[in-house]
C-alpha positions in Angstrom: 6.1 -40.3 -45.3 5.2 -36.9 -45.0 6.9 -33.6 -43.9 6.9 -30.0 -43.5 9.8 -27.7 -44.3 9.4 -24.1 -43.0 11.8 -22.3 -45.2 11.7 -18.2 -43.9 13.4 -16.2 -46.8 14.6 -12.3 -46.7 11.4 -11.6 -48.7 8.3 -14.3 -47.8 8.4 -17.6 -46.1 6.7 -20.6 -47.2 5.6 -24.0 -45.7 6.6 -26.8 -48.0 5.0 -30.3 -48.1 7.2 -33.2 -49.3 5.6 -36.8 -49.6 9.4 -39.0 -49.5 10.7 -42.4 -49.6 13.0 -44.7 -51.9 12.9 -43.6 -55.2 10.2 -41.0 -54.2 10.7 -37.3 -53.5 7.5 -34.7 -54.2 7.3 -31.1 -53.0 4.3 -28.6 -52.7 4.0 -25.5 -51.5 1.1 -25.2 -48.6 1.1 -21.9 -47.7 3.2 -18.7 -48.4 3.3 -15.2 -46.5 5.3 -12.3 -46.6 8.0 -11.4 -44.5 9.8 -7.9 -45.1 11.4 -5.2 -42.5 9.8 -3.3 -40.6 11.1 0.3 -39.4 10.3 1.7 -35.9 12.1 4.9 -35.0 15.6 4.6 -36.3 15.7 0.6 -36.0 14.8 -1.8 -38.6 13.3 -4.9 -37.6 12.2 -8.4 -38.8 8.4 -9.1 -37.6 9.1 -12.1 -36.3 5.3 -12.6 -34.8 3.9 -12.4 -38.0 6.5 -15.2 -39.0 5.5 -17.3 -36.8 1.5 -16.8 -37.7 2.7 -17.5 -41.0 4.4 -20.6 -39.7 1.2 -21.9 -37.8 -1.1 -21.5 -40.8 1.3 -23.3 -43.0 1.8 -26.4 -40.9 -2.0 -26.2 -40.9 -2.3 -26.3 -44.3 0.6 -29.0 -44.8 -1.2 -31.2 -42.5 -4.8 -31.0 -44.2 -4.5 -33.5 -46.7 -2.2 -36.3 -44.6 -1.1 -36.1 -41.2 2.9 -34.6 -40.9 5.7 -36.9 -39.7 7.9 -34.4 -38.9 8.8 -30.8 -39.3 11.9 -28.7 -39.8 12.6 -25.0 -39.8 15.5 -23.3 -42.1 16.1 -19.4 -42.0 18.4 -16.5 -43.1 21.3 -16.6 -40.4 23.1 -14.2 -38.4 19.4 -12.3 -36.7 18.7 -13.4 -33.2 15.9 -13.1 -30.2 16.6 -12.3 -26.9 14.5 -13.8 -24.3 14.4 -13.1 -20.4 14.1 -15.6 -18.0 10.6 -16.7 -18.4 11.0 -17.4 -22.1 9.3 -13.9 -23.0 10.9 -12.5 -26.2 12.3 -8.9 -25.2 11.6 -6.9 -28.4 11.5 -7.9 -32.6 14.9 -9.1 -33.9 16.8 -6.5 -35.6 17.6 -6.3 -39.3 20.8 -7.4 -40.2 20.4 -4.1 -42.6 20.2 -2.3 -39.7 23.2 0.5 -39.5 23.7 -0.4 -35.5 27.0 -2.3 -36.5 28.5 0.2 -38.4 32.2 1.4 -37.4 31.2 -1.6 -34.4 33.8 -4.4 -36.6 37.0 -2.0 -36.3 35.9 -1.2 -32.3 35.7 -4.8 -31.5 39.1 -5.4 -33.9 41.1 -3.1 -31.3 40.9 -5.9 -28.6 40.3 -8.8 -30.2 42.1 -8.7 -33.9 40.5 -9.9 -36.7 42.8 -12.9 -36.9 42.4 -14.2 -33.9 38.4 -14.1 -34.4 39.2 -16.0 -37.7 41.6 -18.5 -36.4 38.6 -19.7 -34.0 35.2 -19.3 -35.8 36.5 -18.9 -39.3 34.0 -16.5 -40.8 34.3 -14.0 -43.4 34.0 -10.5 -41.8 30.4 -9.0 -42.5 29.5 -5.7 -40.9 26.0 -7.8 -39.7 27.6 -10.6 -38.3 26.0 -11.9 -35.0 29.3 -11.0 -32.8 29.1 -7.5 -34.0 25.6 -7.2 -33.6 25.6 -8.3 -29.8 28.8 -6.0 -29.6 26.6 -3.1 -30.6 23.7 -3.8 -28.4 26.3 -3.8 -25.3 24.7 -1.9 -22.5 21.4 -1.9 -24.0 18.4 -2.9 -21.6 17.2 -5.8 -23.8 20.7 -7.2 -23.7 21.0 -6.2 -20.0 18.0 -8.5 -19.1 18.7 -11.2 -21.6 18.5 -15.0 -20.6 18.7 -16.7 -24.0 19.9 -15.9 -27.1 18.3 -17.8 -29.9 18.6 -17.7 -33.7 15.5 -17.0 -35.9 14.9 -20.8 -36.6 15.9 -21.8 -32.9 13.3 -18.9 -32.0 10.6 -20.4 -34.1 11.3 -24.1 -32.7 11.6 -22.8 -29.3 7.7 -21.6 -29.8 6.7 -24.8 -31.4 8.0 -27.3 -29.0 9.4 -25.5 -25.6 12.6 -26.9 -26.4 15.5 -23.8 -26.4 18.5 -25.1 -28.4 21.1 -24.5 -30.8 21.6 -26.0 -34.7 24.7 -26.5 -35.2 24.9 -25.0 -39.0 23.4 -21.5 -38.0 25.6 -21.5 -35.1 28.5 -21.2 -37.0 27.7 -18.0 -39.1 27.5 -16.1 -35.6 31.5 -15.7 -35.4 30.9 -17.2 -32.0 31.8 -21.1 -32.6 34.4 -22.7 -32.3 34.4 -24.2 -36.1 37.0 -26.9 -35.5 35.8 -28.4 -32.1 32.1 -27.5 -33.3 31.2 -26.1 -29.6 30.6 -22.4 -28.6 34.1 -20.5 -27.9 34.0 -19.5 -24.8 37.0 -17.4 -25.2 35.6 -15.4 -27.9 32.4 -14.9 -26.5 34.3 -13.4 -22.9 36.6 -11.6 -25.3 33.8 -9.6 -27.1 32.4 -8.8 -23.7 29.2 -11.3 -24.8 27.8 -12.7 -21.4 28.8 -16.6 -21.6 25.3 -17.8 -20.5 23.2 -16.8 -23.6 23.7 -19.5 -26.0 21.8 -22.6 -26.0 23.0 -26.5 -26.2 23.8 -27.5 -29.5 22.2 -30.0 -31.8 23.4 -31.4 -34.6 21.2 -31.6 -37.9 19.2 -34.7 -37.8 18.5 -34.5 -34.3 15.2 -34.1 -32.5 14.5 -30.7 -31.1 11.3 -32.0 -29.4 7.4 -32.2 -30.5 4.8 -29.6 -31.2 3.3 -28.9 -27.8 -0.4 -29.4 -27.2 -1.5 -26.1 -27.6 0.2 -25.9 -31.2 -1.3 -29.1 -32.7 -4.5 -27.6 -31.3 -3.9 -24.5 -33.0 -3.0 -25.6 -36.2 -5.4 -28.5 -36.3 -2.6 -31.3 -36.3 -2.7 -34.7 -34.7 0.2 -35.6 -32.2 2.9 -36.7 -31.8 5.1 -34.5 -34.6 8.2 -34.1 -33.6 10.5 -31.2 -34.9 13.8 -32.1 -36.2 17.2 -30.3 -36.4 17.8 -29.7 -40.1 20.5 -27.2 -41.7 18.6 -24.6 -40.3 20.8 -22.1 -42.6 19.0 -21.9 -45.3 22.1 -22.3 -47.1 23.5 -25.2 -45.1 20.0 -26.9 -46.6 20.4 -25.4 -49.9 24.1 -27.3 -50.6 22.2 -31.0 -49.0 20.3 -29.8 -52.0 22.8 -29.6 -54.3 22.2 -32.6 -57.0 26.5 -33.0 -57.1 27.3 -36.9 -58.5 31.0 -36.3 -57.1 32.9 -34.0 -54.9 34.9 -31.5 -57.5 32.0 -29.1 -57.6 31.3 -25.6 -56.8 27.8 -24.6 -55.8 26.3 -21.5 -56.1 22.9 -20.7 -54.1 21.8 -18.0 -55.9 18.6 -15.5 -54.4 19.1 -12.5 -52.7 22.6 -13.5 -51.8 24.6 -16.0 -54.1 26.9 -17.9 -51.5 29.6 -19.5 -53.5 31.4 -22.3 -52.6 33.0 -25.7 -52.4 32.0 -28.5 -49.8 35.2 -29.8 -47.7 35.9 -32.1 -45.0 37.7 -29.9 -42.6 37.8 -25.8 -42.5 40.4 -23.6 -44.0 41.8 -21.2 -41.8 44.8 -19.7 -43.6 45.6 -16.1 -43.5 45.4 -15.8 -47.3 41.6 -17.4 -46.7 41.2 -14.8 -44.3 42.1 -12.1 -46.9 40.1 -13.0 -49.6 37.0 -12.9 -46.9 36.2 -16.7 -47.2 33.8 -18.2 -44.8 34.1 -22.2 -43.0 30.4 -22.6 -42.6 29.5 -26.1 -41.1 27.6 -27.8 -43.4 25.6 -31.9 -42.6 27.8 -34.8 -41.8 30.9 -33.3 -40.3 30.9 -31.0 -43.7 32.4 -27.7 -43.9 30.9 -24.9 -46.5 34.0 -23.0 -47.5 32.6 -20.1 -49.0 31.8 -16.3 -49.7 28.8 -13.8 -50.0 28.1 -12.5 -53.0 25.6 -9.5 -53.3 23.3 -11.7 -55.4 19.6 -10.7 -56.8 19.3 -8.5 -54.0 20.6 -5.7 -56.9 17.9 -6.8 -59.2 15.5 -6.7 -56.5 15.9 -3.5 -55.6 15.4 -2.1 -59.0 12.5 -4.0 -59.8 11.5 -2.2 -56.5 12.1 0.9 -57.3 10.7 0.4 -61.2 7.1 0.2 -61.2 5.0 -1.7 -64.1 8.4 -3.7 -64.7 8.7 -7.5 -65.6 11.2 -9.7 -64.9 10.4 -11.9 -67.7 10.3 -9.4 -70.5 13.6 -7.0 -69.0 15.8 -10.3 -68.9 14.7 -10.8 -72.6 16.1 -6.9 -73.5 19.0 -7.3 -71.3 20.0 -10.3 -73.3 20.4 -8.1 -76.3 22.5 -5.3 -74.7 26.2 -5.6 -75.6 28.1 -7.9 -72.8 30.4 -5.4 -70.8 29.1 -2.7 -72.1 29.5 -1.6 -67.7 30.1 -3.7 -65.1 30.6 -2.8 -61.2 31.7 -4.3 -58.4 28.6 -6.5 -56.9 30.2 -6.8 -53.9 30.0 -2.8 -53.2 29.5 -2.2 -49.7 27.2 1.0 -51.0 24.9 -2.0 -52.2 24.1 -3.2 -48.9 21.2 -0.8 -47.7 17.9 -0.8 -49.3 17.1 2.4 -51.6 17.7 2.8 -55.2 19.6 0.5 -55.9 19.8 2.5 -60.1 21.2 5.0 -58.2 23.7 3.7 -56.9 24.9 1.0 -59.9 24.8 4.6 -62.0 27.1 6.6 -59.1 29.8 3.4 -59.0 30.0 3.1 -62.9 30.8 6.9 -62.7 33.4 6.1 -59.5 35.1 3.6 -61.9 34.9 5.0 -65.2 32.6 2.9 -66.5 29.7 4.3 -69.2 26.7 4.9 -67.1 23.7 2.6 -67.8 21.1 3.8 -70.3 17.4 2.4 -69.7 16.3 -0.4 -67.5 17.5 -3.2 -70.1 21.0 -1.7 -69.8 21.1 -1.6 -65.9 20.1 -5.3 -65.4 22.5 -6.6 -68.3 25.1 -4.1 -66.0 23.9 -6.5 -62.7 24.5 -9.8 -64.8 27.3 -9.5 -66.2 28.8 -8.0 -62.9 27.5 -11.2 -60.6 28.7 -13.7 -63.4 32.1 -11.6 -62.7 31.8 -11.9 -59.0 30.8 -15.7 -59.1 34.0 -16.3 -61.7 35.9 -14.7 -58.5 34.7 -16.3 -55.9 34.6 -20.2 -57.9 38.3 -19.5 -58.7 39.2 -18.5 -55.4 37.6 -21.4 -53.9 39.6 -23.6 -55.5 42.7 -21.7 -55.3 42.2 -21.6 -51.5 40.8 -24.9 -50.4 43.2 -27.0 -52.7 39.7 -28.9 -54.1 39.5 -28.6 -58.2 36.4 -28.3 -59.4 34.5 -29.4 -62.4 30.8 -28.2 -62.7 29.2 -25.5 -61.1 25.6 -25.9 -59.3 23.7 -23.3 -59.2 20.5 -23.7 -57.1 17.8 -21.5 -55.5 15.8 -18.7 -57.5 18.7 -17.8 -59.6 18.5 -21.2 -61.4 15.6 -20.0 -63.1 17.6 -16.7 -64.3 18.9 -18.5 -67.7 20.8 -15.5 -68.7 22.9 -15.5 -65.6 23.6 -18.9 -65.3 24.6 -18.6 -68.9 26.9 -15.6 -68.3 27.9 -17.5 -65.0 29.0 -20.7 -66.9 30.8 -18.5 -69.7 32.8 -16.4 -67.3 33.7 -19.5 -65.0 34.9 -21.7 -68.2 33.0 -24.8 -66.6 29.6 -26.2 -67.0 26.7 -24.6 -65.2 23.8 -27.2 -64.0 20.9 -25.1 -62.7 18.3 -27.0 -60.2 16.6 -27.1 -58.6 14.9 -24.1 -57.8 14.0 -25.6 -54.4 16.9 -26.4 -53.4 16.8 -25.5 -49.5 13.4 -26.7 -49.2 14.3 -30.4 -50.6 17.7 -30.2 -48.2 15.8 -29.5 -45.6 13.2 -32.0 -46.6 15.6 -34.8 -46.8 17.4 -34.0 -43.8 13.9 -34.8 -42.0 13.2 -37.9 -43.7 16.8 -39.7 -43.3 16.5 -39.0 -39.2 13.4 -40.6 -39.8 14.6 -43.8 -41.8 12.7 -42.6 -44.6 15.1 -42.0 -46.7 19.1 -44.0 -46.0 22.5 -43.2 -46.7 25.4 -40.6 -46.9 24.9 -37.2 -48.6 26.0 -38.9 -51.9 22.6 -41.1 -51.8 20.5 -38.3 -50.9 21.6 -36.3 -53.6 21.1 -39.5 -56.0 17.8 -38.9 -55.5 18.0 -35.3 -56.4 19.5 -36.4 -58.9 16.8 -39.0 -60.2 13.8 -36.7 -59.4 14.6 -32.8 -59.9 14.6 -31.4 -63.3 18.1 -30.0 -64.0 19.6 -27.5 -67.0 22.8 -27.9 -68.3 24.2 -24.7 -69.5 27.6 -25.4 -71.3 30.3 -22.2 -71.6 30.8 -20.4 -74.4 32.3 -16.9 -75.7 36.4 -15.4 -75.5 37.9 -16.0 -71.8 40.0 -13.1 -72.9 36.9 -10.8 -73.0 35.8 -12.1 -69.2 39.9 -11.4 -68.3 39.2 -7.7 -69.7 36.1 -7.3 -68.0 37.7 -8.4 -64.7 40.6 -6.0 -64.8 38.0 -2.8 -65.1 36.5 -3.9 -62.1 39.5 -4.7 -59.8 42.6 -3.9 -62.0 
């Protein structure tokens, strides 16, 4: 059987072909194209029409060499389109790095308190988060004449098949759902002063959103019917199906521009203390929760390598590897972080805030961003388990940051546990076998899914090593 997954990064989005069945699971990319902000006036924006000719071209291309069974569409989460009410999309989605929402969390906190948001929709408190964003866009015209409200992957389905609805997983990073019943919270929503009509019927993954209308297969050259199926339409949601775990007590890491560590739980946790430490209940496939928090991620290297032309990845890893450990470490989880710009800069200005010896060179600055996400990943593994009750065992890192070998080394030597990168396509193959299960492909529970993963993926093993004591020290200059 063949299918398509539609994975839309921060970055570029790609259309991935998988041919799937027992014992068989093979993955191709068919098309890529880039997908970056776009600033008009003082408001950043995601170019969501070029996304979706990137989308039809890809499905094109996927569908050239056998015809598709099925496709599903994962995305970032939080960013939304507004439509009126004749389905017409009233303006680009913002950024989530927009600065619309700053000051907007604390305004919104005055009438309806941060615990009470948490109690219901359990999220971690982000300054993007979709509640805050449609609090800032209050009075606005777009919002004014808004019929629908649709997340970036229910956007791009809704264009496919006609169908306006609502996954389930991306619903639940809004800080609009009701994470326990799984429903919209129509309390929260009235209490943010949200209009109660925006938000579509919701799906959970597995289930059919409809079938590429006629005038898509036309355009892209496929032959009907191909019906488009719910997947974890968070790219991370798809990511942790991805995770090739033999056994619950694990902790995953999905490690790009953001690394989202967690642990995978039956049920949410929606203590205070959880609340504190700024843990998120994310729903995950099968009833699943994701309990877990953002970490800053590669977006820090990114932005360097952005800012530093003529660099290479390859060969700057390879000097950072032979800069002292420790030598500086910051906080990766500094809100000055967030915003694009130079990002040296700013590592340099919060080694100087904390005392730390300011980076050197370009070698020195990335083993500074290592060292300081393998800190922030020990922090967040540790507290998942403190937190959730769940032990874990192994670490899974997946995603782009399995192919860092120096951070998942540093990661596995400052969590104490084994580190098992793979795959790289992690949210791609969740996605992938999301599609073929609903289509009795593919049979079983996430354990026999991730079998396969298991059978088929090519995994690295990175065992820790080096003085705990030394991680301990490192630690304390950070946060004391």
């Amino acid at each position: 059987m063949r299918v398509a997954a539609v994975d839309l990064g921060a970055s570029s989005g790609r259309v991935m072909a998988a041919d799937v069945g027992p014992g068989r699971l093979d993955l191709a990319e068919a098309a890529r194209f880039p997908n970056g902000p776009v600033r008009l006036g003082s408001t950043l924006h995601w170019d969501v029409l070029a996304l979706y000719r990137g989308v039809l071209d890809g499905l094109g291309a996927a569908g050239a060499e056998a015809p598709l069974d099925s496709v599903g569409i994962d995305s970032w989460a939080i960013d939304f389109g507004l439509l009126d009410g004749t389905g017409a999309l009233l303006g680009n989605p913002v950024h989530y790095r927009d600065a619309r929402t700053e000051g907007v969390p604390e305004r919104l906190h005055a009438t309806l308190p941060a615990a009470d948001l948490y109690a219901v929709a359990g999220v971690q408190e982000l300054p993007f988060n979709t509640i805050y964003q449609l609090v800032a866009a209050a009075g606005s015209p777009q919002l004014e004449a808004a019929h629908d409200l649709l997340l970036v992957p229910d956007l791009l389905a809704y264009w496919l098949t006609g169908a306006r609805r609502a996954e389930i997983t991306n619903a639940s990073t809004t800080g609009l759902l009701d994470v326990r019943a799984r429903t919209w919270s129509k309390d929260l929503i009235s209490r943010a002063g949200i209009p109660v009509g925006l938000f579509a019927p919701l799906l959970e993954p597995g289930e059919r959103i409809g079938e590429l209308a006629p005038h898509v297969r036309a355009e892209t050259g496929l032959a009907g019917p191909v019906p488009v199926v719910a997947v974890g339409s968070h790219d991370t949601a798809s990511a942790v199906v991805g995770v090739p775990a033999t056994g619950e007590r694990f902790a995953y890491i999905s490690c790009g521009t953001w690394s989202l560590v967690g642990v995978e739980l039956p049920a949410p946790v929606l203590s205070a203390e959880g609340r504190a430490a700024n843990f998120s209940n994310e729903l995950g496939i099968d009833g699943t929760v994701r309990y877990l928090r953002n970490v800053m991620g590669l977006w820090l290297l990114q932005e360097c390598l952005r800012v530093w032309p003529g660099s290479h990845l390859t060969a700057l890893l390879a000097e950072a590897a032979a800069v002292p450990a420790f030598a500086a470490v910051v906080d990766a989880d500094d809100p000055a972080f967030l915003p694009p710009g130079d990002m040296p800069a700013r590592i340099a200005d919060a080694c100087t805030r904390l005392g730390e010896p300011v980076p050197q060179g370009r070698a020195a600055t990335v083993r500074c961003i290592l060292d300081s996400l393998a800190l922030a990943h020990r922090r967040a593994v540790r507290a998942a388990q403190e937190l959730s009750g769940r032990a874990v065992d192994v670490v899974h890192v997946v995603g782009g940051g399995a192919r860092n070998a120096l951070l998942c080394q540093l990661t596995a030597d400052a969590c104490g546990l084994p580190v098992v990168a793979g795959p790289v396509e992690a949210t791609a193959l969740g996605n992938v076998l999301v599609q073929a299960r609903s289509l009795g492909a593919v049979s079983g529970d996430l354990a026999a899914l991730r079998e396969l993963l298991v059978r088929t993926q090519e995994l690295t093993t990175y065992e820790p090593r080096g003085d705990e004591a030394a991680w301990a020290s490192a630690e304390r200059r950070v946060h004391g």
